[in-house]
C-alpha positions as CSV (number, residue, x, y, z in Angstrom):
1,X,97.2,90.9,72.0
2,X,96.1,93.8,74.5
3,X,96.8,96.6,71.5
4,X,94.6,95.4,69.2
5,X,91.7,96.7,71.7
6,X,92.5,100.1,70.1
7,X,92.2,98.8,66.4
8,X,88.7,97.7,67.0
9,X,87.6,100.7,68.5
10,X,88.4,102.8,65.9
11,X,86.8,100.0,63.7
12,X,84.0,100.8,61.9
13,X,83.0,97.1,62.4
14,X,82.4,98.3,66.0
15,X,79.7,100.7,65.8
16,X,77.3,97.9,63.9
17,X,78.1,95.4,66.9
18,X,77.3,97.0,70.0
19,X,74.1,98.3,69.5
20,X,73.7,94.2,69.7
21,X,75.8,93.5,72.6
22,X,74.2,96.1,75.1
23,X,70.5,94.8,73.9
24,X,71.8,91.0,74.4
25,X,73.7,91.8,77.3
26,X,70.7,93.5,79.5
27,X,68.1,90.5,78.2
28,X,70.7,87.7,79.1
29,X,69.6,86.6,75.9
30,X,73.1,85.0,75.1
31,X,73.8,82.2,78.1
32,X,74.5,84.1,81.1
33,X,75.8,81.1,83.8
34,X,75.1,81.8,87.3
35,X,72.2,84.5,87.2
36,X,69.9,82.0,89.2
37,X,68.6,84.3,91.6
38,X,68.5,84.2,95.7
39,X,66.0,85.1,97.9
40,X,65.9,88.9,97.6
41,X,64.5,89.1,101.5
42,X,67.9,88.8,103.1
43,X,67.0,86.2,106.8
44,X,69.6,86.9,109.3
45,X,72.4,84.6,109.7
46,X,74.4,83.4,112.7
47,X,78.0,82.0,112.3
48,X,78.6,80.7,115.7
49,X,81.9,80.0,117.2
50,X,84.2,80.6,114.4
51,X,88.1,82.2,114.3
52,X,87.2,85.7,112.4
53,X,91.1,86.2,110.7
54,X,91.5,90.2,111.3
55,X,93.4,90.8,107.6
56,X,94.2,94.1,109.0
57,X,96.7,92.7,112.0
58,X,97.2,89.5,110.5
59,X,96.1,87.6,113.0
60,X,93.2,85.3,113.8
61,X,90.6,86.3,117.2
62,X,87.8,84.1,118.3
63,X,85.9,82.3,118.9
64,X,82.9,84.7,117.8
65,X,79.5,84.7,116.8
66,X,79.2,87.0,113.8
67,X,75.3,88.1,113.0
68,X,74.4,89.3,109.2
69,X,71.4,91.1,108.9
70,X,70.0,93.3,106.5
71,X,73.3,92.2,103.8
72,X,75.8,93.8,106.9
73,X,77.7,92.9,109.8
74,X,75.5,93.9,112.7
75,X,77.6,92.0,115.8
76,X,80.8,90.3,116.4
77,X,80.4,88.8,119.8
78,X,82.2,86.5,122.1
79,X,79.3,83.1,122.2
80,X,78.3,84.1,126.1
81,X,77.8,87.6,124.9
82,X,75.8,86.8,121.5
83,X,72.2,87.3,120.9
84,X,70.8,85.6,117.8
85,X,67.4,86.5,117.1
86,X,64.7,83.5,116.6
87,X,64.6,82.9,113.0
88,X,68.1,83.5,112.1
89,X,70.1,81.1,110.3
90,X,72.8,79.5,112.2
91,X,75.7,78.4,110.2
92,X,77.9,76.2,112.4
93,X,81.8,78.4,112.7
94,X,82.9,75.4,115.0
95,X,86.7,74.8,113.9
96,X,86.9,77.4,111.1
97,X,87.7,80.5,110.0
98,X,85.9,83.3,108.7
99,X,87.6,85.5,106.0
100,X,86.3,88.7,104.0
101,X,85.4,88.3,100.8
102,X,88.1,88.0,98.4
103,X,88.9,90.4,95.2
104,X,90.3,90.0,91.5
105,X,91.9,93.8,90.9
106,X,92.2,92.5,87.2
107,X,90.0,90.6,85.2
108,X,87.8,91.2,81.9
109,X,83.9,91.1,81.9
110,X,83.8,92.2,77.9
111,X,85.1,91.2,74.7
112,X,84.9,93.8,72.8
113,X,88.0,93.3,70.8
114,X,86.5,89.9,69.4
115,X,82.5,90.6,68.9
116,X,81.6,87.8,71.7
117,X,79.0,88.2,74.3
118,X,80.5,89.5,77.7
119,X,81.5,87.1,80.3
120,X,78.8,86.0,82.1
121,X,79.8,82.5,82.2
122,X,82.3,83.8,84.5
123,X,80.2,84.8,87.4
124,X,79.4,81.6,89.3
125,X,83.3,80.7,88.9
126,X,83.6,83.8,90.7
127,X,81.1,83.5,93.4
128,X,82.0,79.6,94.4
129,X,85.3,80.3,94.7
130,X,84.8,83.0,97.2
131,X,85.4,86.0,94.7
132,X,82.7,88.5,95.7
133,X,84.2,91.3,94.2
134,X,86.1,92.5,90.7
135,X,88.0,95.3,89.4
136,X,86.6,95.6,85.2
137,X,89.6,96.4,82.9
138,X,88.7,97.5,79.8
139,X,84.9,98.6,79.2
140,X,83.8,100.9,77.1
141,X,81.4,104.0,77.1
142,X,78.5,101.8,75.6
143,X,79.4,98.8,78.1
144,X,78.6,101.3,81.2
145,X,75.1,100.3,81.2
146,X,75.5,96.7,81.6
147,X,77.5,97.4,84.4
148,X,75.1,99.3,86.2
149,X,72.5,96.5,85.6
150,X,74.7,94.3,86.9
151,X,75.5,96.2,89.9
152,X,71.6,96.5,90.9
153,X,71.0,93.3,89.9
154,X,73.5,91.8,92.3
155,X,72.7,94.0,95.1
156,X,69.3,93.5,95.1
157,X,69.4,89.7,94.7
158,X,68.5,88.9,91.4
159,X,72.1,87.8,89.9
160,X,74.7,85.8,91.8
161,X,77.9,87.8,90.7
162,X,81.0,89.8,92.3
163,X,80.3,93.6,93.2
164,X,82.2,95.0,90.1
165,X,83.6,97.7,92.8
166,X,85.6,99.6,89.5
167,X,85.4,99.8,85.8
168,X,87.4,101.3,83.9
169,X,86.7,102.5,80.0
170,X,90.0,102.2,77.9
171,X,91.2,105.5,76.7
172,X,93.6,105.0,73.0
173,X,93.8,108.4,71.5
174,X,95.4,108.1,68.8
175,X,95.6,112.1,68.8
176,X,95.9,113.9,72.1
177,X,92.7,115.7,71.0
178,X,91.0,112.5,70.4
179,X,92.2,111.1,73.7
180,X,91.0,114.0,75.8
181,X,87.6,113.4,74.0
182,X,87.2,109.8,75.0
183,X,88.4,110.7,78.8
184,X,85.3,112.7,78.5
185,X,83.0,110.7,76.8
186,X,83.8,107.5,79.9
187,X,83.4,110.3,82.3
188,X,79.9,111.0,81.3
189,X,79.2,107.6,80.8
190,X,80.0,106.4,84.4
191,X,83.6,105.1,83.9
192,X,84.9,104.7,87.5
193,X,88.8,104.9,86.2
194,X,90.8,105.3,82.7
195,X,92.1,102.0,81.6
196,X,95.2,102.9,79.4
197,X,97.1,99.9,77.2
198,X,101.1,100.0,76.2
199,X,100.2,101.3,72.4
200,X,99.0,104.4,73.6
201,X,101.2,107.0,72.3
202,X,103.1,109.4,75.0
203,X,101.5,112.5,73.9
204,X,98.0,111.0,74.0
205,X,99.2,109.5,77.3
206,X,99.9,112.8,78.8
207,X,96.4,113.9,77.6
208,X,94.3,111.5,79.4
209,X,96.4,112.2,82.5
210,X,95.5,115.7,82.5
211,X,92.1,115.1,81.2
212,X,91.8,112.3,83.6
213,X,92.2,115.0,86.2
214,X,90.1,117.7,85.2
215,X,87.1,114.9,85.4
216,X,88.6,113.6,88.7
217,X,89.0,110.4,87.5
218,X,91.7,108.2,88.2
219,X,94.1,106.4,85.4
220,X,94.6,102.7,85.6
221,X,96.4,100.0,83.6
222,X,99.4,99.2,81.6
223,X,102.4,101.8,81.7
224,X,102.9,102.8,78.1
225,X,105.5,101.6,76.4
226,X,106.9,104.9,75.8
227,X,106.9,105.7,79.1
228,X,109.3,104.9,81.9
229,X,107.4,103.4,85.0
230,X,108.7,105.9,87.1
231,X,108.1,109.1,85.1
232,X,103.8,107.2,84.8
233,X,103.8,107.1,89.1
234,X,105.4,110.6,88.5
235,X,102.4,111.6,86.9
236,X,99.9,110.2,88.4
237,X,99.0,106.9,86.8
238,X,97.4,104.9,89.9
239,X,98.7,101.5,89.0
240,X,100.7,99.6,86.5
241,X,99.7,96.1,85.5
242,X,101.6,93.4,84.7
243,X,104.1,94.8,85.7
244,X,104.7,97.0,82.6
245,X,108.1,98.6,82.0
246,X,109.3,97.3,85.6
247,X,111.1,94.7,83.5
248,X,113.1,97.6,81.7
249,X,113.8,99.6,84.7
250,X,115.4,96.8,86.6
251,X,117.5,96.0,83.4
252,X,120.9,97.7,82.6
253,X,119.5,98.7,79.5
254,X,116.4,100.6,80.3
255,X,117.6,104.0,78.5
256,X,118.4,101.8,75.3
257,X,115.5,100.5,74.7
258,X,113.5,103.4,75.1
259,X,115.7,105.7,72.2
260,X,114.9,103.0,70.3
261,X,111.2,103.1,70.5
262,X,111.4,107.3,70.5
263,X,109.1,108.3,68.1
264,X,106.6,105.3,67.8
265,X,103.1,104.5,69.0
266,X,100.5,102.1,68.0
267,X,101.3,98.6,66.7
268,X,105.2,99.9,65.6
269,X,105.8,101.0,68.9
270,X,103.7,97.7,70.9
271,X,106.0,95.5,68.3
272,X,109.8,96.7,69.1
273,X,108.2,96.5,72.7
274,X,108.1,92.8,71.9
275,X,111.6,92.5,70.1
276,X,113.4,93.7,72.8
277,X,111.8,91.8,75.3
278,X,114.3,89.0,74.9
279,X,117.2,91.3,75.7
280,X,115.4,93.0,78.6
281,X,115.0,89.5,80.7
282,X,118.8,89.3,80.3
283,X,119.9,92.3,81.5
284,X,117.8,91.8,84.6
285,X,120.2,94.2,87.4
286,X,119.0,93.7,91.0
287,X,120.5,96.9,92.0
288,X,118.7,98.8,89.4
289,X,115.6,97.1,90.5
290,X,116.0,97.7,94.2
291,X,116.3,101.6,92.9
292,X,113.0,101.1,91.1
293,X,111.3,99.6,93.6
294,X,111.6,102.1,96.6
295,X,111.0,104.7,94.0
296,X,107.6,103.2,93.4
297,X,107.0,102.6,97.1
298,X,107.7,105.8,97.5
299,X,105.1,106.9,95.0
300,X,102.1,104.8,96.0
301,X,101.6,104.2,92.7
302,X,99.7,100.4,93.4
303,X,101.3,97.4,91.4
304,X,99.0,94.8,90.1
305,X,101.9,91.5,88.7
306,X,99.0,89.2,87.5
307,X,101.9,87.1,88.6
308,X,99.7,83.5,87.0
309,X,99.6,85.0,83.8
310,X,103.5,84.5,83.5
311,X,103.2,81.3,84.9
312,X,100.8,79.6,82.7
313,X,102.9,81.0,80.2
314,X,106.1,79.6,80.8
315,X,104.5,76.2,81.3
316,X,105.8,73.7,78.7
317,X,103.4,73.7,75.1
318,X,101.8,70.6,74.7
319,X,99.5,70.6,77.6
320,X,95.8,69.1,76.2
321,X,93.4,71.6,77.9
322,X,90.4,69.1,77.9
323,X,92.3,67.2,80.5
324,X,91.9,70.5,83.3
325,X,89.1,69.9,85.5
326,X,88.3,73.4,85.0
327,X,87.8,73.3,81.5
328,X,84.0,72.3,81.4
329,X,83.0,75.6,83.1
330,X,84.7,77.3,80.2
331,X,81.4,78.7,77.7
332,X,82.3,77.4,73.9
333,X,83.5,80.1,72.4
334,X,86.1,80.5,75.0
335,X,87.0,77.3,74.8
336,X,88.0,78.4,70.9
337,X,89.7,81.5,71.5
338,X,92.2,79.8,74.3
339,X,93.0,76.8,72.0
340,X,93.9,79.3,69.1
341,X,95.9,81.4,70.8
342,X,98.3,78.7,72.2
343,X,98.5,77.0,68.8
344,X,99.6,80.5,67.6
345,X,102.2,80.3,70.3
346,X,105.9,80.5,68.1
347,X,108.9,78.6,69.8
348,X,110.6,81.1,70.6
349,X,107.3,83.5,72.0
350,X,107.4,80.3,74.3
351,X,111.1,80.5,75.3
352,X,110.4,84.3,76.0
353,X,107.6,83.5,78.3
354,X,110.0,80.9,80.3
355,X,112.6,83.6,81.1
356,X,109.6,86.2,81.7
357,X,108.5,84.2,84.8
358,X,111.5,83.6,87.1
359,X,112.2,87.7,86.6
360,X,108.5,88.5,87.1
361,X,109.1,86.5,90.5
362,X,112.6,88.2,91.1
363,X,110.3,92.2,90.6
364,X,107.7,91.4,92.9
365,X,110.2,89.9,95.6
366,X,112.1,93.4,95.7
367,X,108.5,94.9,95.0
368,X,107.4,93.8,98.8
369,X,111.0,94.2,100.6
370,X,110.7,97.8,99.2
371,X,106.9,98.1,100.7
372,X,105.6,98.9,97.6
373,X,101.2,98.8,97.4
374,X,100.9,95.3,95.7
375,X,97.2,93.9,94.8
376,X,96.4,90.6,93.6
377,X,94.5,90.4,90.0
378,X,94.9,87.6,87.3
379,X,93.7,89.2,84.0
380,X,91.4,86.4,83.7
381,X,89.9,85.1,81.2
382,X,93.3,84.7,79.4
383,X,94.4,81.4,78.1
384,X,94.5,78.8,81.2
385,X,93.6,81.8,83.8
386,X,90.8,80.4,84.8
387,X,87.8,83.0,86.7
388,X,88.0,82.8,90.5
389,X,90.3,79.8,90.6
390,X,92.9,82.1,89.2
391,X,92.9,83.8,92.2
392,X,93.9,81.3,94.5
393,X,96.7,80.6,92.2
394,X,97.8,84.2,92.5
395,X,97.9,84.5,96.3
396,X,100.0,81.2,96.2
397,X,102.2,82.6,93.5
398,X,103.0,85.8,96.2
399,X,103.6,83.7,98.8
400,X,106.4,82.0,96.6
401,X,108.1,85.5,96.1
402,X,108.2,86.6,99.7
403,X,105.0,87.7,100.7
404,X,103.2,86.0,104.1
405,X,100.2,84.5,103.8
406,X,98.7,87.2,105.9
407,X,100.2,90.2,103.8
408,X,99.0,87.8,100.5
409,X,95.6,87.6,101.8
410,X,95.4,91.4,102.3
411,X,96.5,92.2,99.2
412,X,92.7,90.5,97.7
413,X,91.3,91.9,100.6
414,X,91.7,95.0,102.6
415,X,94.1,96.3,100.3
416,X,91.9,97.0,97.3
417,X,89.5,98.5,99.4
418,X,92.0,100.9,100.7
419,X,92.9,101.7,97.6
420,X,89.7,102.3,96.1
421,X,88.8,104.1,98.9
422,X,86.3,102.2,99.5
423,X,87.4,100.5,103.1
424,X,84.2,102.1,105.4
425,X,82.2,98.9,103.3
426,X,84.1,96.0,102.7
427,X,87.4,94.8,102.8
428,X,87.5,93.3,106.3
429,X,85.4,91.2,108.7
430,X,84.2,94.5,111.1
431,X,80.5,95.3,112.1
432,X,79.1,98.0,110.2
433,X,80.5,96.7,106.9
434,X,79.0,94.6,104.0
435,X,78.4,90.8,104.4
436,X,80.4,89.8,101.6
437,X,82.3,87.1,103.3
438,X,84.3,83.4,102.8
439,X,84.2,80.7,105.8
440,X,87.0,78.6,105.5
441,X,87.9,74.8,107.0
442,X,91.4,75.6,107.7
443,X,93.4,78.5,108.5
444,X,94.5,81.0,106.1
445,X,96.9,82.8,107.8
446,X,99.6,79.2,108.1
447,X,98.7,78.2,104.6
448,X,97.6,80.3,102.2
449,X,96.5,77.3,99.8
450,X,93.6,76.8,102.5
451,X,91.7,79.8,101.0
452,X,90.5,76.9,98.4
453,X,89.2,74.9,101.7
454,X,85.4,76.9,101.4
455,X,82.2,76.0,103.1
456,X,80.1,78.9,102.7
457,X,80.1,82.1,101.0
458,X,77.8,85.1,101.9
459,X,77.4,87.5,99.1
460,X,75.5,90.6,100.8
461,X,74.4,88.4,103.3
462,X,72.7,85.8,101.2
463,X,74.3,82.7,102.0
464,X,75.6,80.2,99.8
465,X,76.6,77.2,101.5
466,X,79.0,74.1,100.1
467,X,75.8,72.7,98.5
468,X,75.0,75.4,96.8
469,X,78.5,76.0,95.7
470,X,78.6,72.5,94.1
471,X,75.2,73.4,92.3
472,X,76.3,76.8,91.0
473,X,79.0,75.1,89.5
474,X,77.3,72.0,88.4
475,X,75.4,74.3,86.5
476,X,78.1,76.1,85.2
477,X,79.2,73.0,83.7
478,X,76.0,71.8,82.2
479,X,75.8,74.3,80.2
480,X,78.2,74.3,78.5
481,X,78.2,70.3,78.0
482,X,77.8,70.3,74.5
483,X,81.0,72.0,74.2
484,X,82.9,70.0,71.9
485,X,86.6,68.8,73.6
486,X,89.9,69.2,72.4
C-alpha cells in the first residue's frame, strides 16, 4: 500500500540503501531499457501535408507542413507557402494527423518503498507509445539527482525518455515539526512539488501546507484521510489523486466517517480509511456529489482519477498475466511484485474494488459537467497498469464517463501544461514551442482509441519513426526474456 512509503522512510533500513541506488541509478549499472541514444545533432524535419489537431479548439486544421528545427517548432505552413530547407527530413503527413505529445500527470519512476532499482525499464514503454512527458510522484531528497541526470540526459540526446516536467518529494511528518523540516530539505533539494499520501496526519498536513508556501512550492497528491476534500482545495492543495475523499463527500455519510477517524494518523488512521470504504460506495448521493463537484470547480484545485487503476481492479481474479502481450516489457522483479500483490488480493478487497469502479465513473461524470480541471495520470507501474499503454486506456476510460474525445485529449495535453504553468513550451502543436510531438494514422478527435494508431514520435525533434518504435520495444522485450513466466 501507498502508506507504507512513510514506514520506509523513517526506516533505518533506508539510509544503508540509497547511498546504492543514486550510485546505480546515475551509472545505469542496473538494466536501464531504452537509454539507446539518438543522434544528439538534431537534422530538421519536414511533416508535409498533415491535419495538425489544435487541442486548444478541438478541432483539426490542415493540411500543413510543420518544420522542426533545432528540437522546436519553427513553421506551420499551408504546402504552397512552405519552405523546407535542403537536407531536412521529410516525413510524409499525407492522410494523418499530427497531435502534441502526450502526458502521464501520475506515474512512479522510484521504488523506494521496496529497495528496487528505479524504473527505467519503463522509458521506452513510454516513448513508443507517444508519452513524451511525466509528472514523478513520490521521489525523495536523495532521488533529486537522478532526476536532474535524467532531465540533461534526455534533452541533450543521450537517453530516449519522457521530460519528467514535475517531481514531487513525499512529505510524511509524523510531527508537524518534522514535516516542516522535510518540506525544507525537498526544497533545497530541487523538489518541484510536495507529494502528500492519505496517512499523513492533519496537523502535519497543515504544516507542509504552510511550509509548502513559505518555499513557494506547490502541494500535490492524495487528500489525507483526515481531511475533507474540500477543506484540502481550501487550503491550497493543488490536486487530489485518485480521487481521494471525493468518494466520502458524495456519500450521505461523509461527517460519519470522519468522527470516526478523529484522532488517528499513520497506519490506524489509513486502516479505518479501508474499513469504511465498503459503506462509503453505498451511500454514494448524487446530489451531494453534484455539491462537491462545483465546489471543486470552483476552487481550481486539479483532479487527477487514475480512472484505470479502478478498472484493473475490479476485473474478475483469475486473470494469468503471462497471457498480456504487454507483459514481456515488464523488468523481472516487476514481474514479482505484481504477481504477489494480486495473490494477496482477499475476496472481499476484490468485491470492494468492483463497487469502487462504477462510482469512480459516476465522480468524474459530475467532475466534468461541473467543469472541474481534470488531468489524465495512471499511477503506473501498479499491478496491470502498464507504462505508456496505460495511458491510452485512461483517455478511453474518460471518454466513457462523459468527456469528448477532444476535451480527453487535452486533458494529456494542453491541460497539464497549463497547469504547471508551463504552456509557452509544450502542450500544443504551435510554432515556437518544443518538438515533442505524436503523428497519428487516424483522427483523434472522432475516436479517441486512434491515439494508439502511431507512426512517428518526435521527442525534441529527434524523430522516431514506426520502425524505430518496433525496435525500442523489441528491445524492451529482449531484455527481459529470461524472465521466468507465470
Amino acid at each position: 500500500m501507498k502508506h507504507q512509503l512513510g514506514n520506509f522512510l523513517r526506516s533505518p533500513t533506508f539510509r544503508h540503501v540509497i547511498s546504492a541506488c543514486i550510485v546505480a541509478a546515475m551509472s545505469c549499472a542496473w538494466p536501464c531499457r531504452g537509454v539507446a541514444a539518438v543522434e544528439s545533432v538534431r537534422p530538421s524535419v519536414a511533416i508535409t501535408d498533415v491535419t495538425v489537431v489544435d487541442v486548444e479548439q478541438g478541432r483539426t486544421i490542415g493540411l500543413r507542413t510543420v518544420l522542426i528545427e533545432g528540437g522546436r517548432v519553427v513553421a506551420i505552413d499551408e504546402p504552397a507557402a512552405s519552405h523546407i530547407p535542403d537536407g531536412a527530413q521529410r516525413v510524409d503527413g499525407h492522410g494523418r494527423f499530427l497531435i502534441p505529445g502526450l502526458v502521464d500527470m501520475h506515474v512512479h519512476l522510484f521504488n523506494n518503498a521496496t529497495h528496487r532499482p528505479p524504473n527505467t525499464w519503463a522509458f521506452p514503454l513510454f516513448i513508443a507509445n507517444g508519452i513524451t512527458a511525466v509528472r514523478e510522484m513520490a521521489a525523495i531528497p536523495q532521488s533529486m539527482p537522478i532526476v536532474h541526470a535524467w532531465r540533461k540526459a534526455t534533452e541533450n540526446g543521450t537517453l530516449i525518455a519522457p521530460h519528467i516536467i514535475a517531481a514531487g518529494v513525499v512529505a510524511y511528518g509524523p510531527s508537524p515539526d518534522e514535516a516542516v523540516r522535510q518540506v525544507d530539505v525537498a526544497a533545497d533539494a530541487g523538489a518541484d512539488f510536495i507529494k502528500v499520501f492519505s496517512d499523513i496526519s492533519a496537523p502535519s498536513w497543515r504544516a507542509v501546507i504552510d511550509a509548502a508556501h513559505r518555499r513557494s512550492l506547490p502541494v500535490m497528491g492524495h487528500v489525507p484521510a483526515g481531511i475533507s476534500v474540500l477543506a484540502a482545495a481550501q487550503a491550497g492543495q493543488r490536486t487530489d489523486e485518485h480521487l481521494t475523499q471525493i468518494f466520502e463527500s458524495c456519500s450521505t455519510i461523509e461527517r460519519a466517517v470522519f468522527d470516526e477517524r478523529h484522532g488517528l494518523e499513520g497506519e490506524a488512521l489509513v486502516a479505518r480509511s479501508d474499513a469504511q470504504e465498503s459503506r462509503v460506495l453505498e451511500a454514494f448521493d448524487q446530489p451531494a456529489c453534484d455539491h462537491v463537484a462545483a465546489a471543486l470547480a470552483k476552487s481550481g484545485q486539479a483532479q487527477v482519477p487514475t480512472l484505470v487503476l479502478p478498472y484493473e481492479e475490479s476485473k474478475p481474479a483469475g486473470r494469468a498475466p503471462a497471457n498480456d502481450s504487454r507483459w514481456k516489457y515488464l523488468r523481472t522483479d516487476e514481474r514479482t511484485r505484481w504477481l504477489r500483490a494480486q495473490q494477496s488480493l482477499t475476496p472481499d478487497e476484490r468485491a470492494v474494488a468492483a463497487r469502487r469502479w462504477p462510482v469512480a465513473r459516476k465522480i468524474v461524470t459530475t467532475l466534468h459537467h461541473a467543469g472541474a480541471v481534470l488531468l489524465a495520470g495512471t499511477d503506473t507501474p501498479m499491478p496491470n497498469v502498464y507504462p505508456g499503454d496505460s495511458l491510452h486506456e485512461e483517455l478511453a476510460l474518460l471518454v466513457e464517463s462523459g468527456l469528448s474525445p477532444a476535451e480527453a485529449l487535452r486533458s494529456a495535453t494542453l491541460a497539464p501544461a497549463l497547469f504547471l504553468g508551463i504552456a509557452d513550451r509544450m502542450g500544443s502543436v504551435s510554432v515556437g514551442k518544443r518538438a515533442d510531438l505524436v503523428l497519428l494514422d487516424a483522427n483523434p478527435l472522432t475516436d479517441i482509441r486512434n491515439t494508439r494508431r502511431i507512426r512517428a514520435v518526435l521527442l525534441d525533434g529527434h524523430l522516431l519513426t514506426h520502425p524505430a518504435l518496433v525496435a525500442l520495444l523489441a528491445d524492451a522485450a529482449k531484455g527481459n526474456a529470461d524472465a521466468p513466466s507465470h
